[in-house]
N, C-alpha and C positions, 0 to 999 in steps of 0.2 A: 722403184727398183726394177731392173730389167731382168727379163727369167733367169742369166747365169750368174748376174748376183746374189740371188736369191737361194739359188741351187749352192752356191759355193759358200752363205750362211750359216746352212743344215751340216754341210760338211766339215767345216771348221770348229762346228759346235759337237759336230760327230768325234772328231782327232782330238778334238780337249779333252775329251773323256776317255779318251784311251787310259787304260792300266797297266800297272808294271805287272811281269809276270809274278814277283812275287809278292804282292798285294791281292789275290782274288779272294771278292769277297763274296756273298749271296745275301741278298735283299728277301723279305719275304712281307705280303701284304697279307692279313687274315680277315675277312669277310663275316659278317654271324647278323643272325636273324634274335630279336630281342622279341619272346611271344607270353603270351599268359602261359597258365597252369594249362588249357583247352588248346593249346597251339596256335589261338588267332593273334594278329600278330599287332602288338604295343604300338602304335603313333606317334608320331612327333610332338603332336599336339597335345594331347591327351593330358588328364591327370595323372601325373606318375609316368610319365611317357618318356620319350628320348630325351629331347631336350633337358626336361628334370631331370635325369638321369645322368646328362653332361655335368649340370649344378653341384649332382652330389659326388662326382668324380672330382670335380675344381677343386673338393675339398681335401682334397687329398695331393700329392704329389706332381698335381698335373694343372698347367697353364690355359686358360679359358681363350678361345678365339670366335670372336662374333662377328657377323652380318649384320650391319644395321644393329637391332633390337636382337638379333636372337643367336644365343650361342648355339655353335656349326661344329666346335672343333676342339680338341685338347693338344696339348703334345706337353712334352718333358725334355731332359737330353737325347735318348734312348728311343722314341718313339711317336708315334701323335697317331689320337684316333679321330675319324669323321665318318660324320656320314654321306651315307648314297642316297640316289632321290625317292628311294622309296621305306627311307629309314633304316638299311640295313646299316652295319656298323660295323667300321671296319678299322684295325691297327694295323699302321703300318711300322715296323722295326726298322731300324736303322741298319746298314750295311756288317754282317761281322763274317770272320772267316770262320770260325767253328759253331758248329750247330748249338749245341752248349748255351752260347752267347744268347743266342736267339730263345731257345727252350726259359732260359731263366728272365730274361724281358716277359714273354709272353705268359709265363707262369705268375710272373709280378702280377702283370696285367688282371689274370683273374682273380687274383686274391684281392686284389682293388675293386674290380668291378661286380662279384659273384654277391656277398653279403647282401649289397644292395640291391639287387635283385630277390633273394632270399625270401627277403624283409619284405617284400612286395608282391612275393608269389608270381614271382615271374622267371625266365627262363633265357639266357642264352646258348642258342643253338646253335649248330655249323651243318648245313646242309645246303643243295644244291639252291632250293624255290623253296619261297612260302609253302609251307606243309598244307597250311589251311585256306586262307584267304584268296579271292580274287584280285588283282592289281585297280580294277572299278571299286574300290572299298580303302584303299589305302592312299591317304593323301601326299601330296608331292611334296618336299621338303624347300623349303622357303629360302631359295637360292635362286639366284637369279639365273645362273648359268645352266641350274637343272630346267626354269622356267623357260627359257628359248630351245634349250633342246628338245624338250616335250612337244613344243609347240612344231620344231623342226620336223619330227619323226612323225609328225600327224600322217604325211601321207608317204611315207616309207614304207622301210616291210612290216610283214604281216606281226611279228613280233618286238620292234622296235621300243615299245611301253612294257613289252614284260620283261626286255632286259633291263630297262630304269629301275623299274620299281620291284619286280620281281625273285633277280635272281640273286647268288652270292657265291663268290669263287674263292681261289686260295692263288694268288700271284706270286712267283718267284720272280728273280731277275737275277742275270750274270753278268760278270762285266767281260770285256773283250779287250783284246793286248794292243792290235792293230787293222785295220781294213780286210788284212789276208783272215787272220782271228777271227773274226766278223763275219765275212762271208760264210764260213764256214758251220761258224753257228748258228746264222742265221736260217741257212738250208736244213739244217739238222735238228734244230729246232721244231721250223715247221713239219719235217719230216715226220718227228715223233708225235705232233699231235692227236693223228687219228688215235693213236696207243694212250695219249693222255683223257683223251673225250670218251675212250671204253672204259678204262680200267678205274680210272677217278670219276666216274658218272654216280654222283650221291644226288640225283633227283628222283625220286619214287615219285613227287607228286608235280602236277599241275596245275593250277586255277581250281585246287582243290579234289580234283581228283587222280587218281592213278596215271603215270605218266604214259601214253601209249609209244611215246618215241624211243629208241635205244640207249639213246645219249639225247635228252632235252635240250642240254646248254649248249652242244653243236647246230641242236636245229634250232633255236631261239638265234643264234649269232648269226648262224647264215640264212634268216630270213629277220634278221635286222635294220642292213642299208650297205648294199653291195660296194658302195663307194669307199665304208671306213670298214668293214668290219670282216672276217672269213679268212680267206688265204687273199692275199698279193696277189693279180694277176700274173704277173712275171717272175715270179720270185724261184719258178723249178727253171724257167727256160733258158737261165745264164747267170753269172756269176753277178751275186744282187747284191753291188756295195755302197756304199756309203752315196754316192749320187743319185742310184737308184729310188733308196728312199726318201730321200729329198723329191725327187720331181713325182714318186707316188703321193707326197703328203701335199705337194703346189697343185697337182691335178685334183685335188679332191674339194668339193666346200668344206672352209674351217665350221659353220653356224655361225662362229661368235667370234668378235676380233676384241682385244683388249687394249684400249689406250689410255694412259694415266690414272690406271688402277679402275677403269668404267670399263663394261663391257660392254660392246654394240653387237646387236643381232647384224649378221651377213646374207642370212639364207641361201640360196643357190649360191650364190658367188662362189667361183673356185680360190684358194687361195692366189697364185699366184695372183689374182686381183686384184686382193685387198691387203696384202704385203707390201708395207713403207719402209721396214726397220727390222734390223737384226742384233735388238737388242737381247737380253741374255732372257729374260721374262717374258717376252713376245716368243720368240723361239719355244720356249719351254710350254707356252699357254698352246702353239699349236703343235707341238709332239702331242699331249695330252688329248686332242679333240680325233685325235684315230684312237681306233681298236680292233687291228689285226689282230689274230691267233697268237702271231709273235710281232711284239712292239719294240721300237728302237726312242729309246728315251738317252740319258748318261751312262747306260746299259743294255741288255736283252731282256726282256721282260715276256713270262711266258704265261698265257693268260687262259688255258683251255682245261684246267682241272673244277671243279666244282668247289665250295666250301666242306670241309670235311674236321670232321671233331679231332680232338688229341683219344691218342695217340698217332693215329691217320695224317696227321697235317703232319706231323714230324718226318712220319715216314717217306711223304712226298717230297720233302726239303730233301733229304737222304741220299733216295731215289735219284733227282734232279743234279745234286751235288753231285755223287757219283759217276753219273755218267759225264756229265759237261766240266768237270772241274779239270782229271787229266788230258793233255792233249792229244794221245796217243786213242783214245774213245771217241771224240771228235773227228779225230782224221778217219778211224773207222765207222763210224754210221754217218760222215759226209761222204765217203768213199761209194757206201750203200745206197746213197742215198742219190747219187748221180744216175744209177740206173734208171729214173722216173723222170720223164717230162712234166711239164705239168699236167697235161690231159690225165698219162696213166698215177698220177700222184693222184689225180679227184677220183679215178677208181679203186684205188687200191686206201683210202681215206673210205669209200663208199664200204667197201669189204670189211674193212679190219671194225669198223662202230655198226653195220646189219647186220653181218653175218652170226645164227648165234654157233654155227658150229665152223671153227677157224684155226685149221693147223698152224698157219702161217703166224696168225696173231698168237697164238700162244706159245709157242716157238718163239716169235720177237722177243715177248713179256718177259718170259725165262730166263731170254738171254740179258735182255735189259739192269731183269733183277742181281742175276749173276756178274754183269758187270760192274754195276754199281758198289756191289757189294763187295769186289777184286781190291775193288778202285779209292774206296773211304778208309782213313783212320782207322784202326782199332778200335777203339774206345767208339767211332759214330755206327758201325756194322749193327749194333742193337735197335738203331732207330728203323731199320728192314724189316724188326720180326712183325710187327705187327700188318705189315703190309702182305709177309709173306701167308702169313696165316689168315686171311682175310679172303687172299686169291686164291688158297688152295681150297678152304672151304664152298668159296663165295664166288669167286672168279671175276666179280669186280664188287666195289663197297654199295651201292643202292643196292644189291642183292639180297645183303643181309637183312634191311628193311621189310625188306617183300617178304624174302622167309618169314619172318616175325608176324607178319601181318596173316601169312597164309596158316600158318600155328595157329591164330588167336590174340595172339599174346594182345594185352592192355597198353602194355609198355614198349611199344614196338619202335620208337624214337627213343628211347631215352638212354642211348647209346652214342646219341649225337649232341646230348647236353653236356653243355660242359658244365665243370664244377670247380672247384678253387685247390683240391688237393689231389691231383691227379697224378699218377705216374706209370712211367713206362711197363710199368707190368698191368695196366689196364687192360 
């Protein structure tokens, strides 16, 4: 395939997925660390471990999906969980417009997954990193495509192994109407990130101890592999659409090319190298092999919040819905958001996640809160309180952790465990 077929692929595959306006839905992926009663963190391998753990979900409402010998996967109609290469465990929800939808999937979910845990004195949690363990202690999950990546990122950045195996986010995603749509969210998107990597920073810890960075899962991404992962070079310096990310994702190495359901390592190779076919599964295998700040998949997918427990993970959907669902918020923090080139975007990204004392960033936060909040249902305005009251206290959620710990307190996590009967007045 020659470069502008290739580019014109991405693109095609980009306008098939266009949405009608009155269809917007919100995708949400949730991340969680499976640890003992002592916070180290459960295996794959292990007796009683992940894997088992998929076994005793199969027996239940959900569909077994294997590798070879080893069950990887569940799903149902409504959702499918898997895992990450370093065992974390993640559901992903199917697309719905109201929060609701989503709240009552994910609620199933623990009341499926929690007993069994119970029973085994074990714990799922939602936090940024392994509370406890090192990532040299936690085995890589027996995937082939985790297996080349590992191998890939050997001489990458400095953190490239602790995002495998280390860390755990909370992923939204939006859809977009048309190219101009697009564009706009895509800048606004990135825009808000520094404001997502403050204020949703739930890593207190690191490789077992106190996290000394701001926001850890900022600096874990951007010293990952400058090629897939941080901000887009170009993405403030002019209107970044649908071509745009096509020829970012042909300039980059895929790792791994998938042909007839086998996966071959590429290494260096950029794509557009190793690109023969713009089949619907080849496309889709390399959206998947980036990870910008904000990803462009069937959707926008926004990837810079940490994993964060219920009621918190809700409140983030909220949040996010809020602001990106009307147009008229979009066109105002794209509007704001042209004042930045890229350069003063990476300082003003540098300010709003070091700074700890930040007019500006909390003035944004405010206004953010309040828009969102203009801007939701009736009936979703509730899913804010808990965020509201987190920030007034806390001023962002790992803070609370620290308090806790600076108290004494024993139970200084167990505010990020989740449990099978939870609700919004948590």
């Amino acid at each position: 395939m020659n470069y502008q077929t290739q580019i014109n692929a991405f693109v095609d595959y980009f306008r098939n997925a266009e949405s009608s306006k009155k269809d917007h839905k919100i995708g949400v992926e949730f991340e969680h660390f499976v640890v003992h009663a002592d916070l180290s963190a459960v295996s794959y391998y292990e007796k009683q471990g992940i894997e088992d753990l998929l076994k005793e979900m199969s027996k239940k409402n959900w569909k077994a999906v294997y590798e070879a010998e080893h069950l990887v996967a569940l799903n149902n109609n409504t959702a499918a969980i898997t895992i990450e290469p370093g065992g974390q465990l993640e559901i992903s929800i199917n697309p719905f417009a109201r929060i609701e939808e989503i709240e009552d999937i994910y609620i199933s979910f623990l009341k499926d997954i929690i007993p069994i845990l119970n029973s085994r004195d074990q714990k799922l949690l939602a936090i940024g990193y392994q509370p406890k363990d090192s990532i040299r202690d936690i085995p890589l999950l027996p995937k082939k495509r985790y297996k080349y990546m590992y191998k890939y990122f050997e001489d990458k950045g400095q953190y490239a192994h602790n995002m495998m195996k280390g860390t755990a986010s909370l992923q939204l995603s939006i859809d977009y109407v048309n190219e101009k749509d697009y564009i706009k969210k895509m800048r606004t998107a990135f825009f808000l990130t520094p404001i997502i990597y403050y204020l949703f920073d739930n890593t207190p810890y690191f490789e077992g101890k106190i996290a000394a960075q701001p926001s850890m899962r900022e600096k874990i991404w951007s010293s990952c592999d400058s090629d897939r992962s941080g901000i887009i070079n170009n993405v403030f310096e002019k209107e970044f659409a649908y071509s745009d990310y096509a020829k970012y994702l042909l300039n980059m190495p895929p790792i791994l090319t998938q042909k007839d359901g086998e996966l071959i390592f590429t290494g260096d190779k950029l794509l557009k190298e190793v690109m023969t076919t713009d089949k619907k599964e080849e496309i889709e295998h390399f959206l998947s092999m980036a990870f910008p700040d904000v990803r462009t998949k069937k959707y926008i997918e926004i990837r810079s919040a940490d994993a964060l427990p219920y009621p918190y993970n809700f409140s983030y959907i909220a949040f996010l819905k809020g602001i990106f669902c009307p147009k008229d918020n979009v066109d105002q923090l794209y509007k704001h958001s042209l004042q930045y080139n890229q350069k003063e975007f990476l300082q003003f990204k540098e300010d709003i996640i070091n700074n700890k004392e930040n007019k500006e960033r909390d003035n944004l936060i405010k206004h953010l809160i309040s828009l969102a909040e203009n801007s939701l249902p009736e009936e979703e305005k509730i899913y804010l309180t808990a965020l509201k009251k987190i920030y007034n206290k806390y001023g962002k959620l790992k803070n609370k952790t620290l308090a806790n710990i600076k108290a004494g307190k024993d139970d200084y996590l167990d505010w990020c465990i989740l449990t099978s009967n939870h609700s919004l007045n948590d």
